[in-house]
N, C-alpha and C positions, 0 to 999 in steps of 0.2 A: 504494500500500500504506500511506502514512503517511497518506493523509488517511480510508481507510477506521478506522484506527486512532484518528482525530480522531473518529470518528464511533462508534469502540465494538466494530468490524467488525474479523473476522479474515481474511488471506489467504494463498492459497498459489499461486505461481506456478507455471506447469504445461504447461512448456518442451514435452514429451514430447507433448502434444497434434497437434503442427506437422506428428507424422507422419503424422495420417490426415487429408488437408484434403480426400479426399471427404465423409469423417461431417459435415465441420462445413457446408460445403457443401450438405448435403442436406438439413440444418436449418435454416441462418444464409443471410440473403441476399449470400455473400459470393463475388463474378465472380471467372473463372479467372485473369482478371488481377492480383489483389491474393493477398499476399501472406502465409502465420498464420505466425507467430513464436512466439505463444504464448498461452498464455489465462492464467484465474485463478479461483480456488475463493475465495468470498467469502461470509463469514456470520459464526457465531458458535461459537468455541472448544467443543468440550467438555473442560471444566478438568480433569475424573475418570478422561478417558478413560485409556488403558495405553498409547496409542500416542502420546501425548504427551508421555510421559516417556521414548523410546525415545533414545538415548545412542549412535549408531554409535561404534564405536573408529575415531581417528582415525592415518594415518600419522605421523611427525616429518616437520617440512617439510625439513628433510636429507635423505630416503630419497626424495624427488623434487625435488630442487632444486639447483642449481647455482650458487652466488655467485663471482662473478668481481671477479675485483680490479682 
């Protein structure tokens, strides 16, 4: 991701893929034996777009975290 950025290129990693490893299978030469993790969406930003400015609310890390002393 950081050398695509060396290079201008935007990416998104895209964990969720992993679940359908017939689809990628059926297009990619990739044998029953190995194993998708995960893929990646790589190009170029659109800067204007409205889903780029999307802001999820985040929890306080207190409301799922536990510090032990």
């Amino acid at each position: 991701m950081l050398a695509a950025r060396q290079f201008g290129l935007d990416t998104c990693p895209q964990a969720s893929i992993a679940e359908y490893p017939s689809v990628l299978r059926s297009s990619l030469p990739i044998s029953n034996d190995e194993t998708i993790i995960c893929g990646m969406a790589l190009g170029y930003a659109d800067e204007n777009s409205e889903i780029n400015f999307y802001q999820p609310e985040r929890l306080d890390i207190n409301d799922f975290t536990t510090f032990l002393d």
